[in-house]
N, C-alpha and C positions, 0 to 999 in steps of 0.2 A: 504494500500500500504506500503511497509516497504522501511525501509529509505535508502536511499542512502548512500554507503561510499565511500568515497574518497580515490582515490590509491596516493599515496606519494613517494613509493618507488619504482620504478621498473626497470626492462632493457629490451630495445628492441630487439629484433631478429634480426637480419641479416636482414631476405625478409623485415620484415618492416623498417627499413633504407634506402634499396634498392628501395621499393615504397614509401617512404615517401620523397624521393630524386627525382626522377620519377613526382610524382605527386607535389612538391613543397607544403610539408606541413611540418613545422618547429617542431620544437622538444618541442618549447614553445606552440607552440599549442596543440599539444597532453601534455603535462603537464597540461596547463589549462582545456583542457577536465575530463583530471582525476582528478583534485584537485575539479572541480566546475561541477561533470554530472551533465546533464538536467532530462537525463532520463539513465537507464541502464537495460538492457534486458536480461537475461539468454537465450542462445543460444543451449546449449547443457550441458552435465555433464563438472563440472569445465571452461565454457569459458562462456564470457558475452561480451556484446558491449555494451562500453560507448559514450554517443555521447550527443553534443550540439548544437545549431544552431548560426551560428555568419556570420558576411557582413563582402564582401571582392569584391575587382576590383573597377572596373570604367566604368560604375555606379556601383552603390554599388548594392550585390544580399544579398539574404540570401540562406547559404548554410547549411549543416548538416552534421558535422566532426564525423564521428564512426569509432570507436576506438576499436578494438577487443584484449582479454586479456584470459589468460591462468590465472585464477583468482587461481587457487589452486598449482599453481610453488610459493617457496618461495626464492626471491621476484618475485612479478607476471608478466609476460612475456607480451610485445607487440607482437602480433600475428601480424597485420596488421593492416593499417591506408586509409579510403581514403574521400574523403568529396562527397555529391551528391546532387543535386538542387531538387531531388524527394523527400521532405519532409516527404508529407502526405504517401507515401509508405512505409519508419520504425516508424514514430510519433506513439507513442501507447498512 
């Protein structure tokens, strides 16, 4: 399996501001996603989803933030952000 790298630098798109506003998912969260993937997927040529699983609400759930990224823009683009309770559906 080859390693994981961590995105440090990057800027978001527009749509994902506008969804991640939307969907109440902070900017520090998607940072810590990129700084610390779990897992990260190639999706297509140049785009990949980063994502990790973290607890959130009352009671606490576990959810799975993915992260999707225009990996070959330099510096690499938020494409879109959203989190979903269906784990075992992207866990590879």
């Amino acid at each position: 399996m080859p390693s994981i790298e961590p995105i440090l630098d990057f800027v978001f798109s527009d749509h994902a501001l506008i969804e991640m506003a939307r969907r109440e998912i902070s900017q520090d969260q998607v940072r810590n996603v990129l700084a610390n993937p779990e897992q990260v997927e190639r999706i297509q040529e140049g785009r990949a989803v980063y994502q990790a699983k973290y607890n959130t609400g009352e009671p606490p759930k576990i959810y799975l933030l993915r992260v999707f990224v225009d990996i070959e823009r330099k510096p690499p683009h938020i494409v879109t952000v959203y989190r979903t309770s269906k784990i075992e559906k992207y866990w590879r």
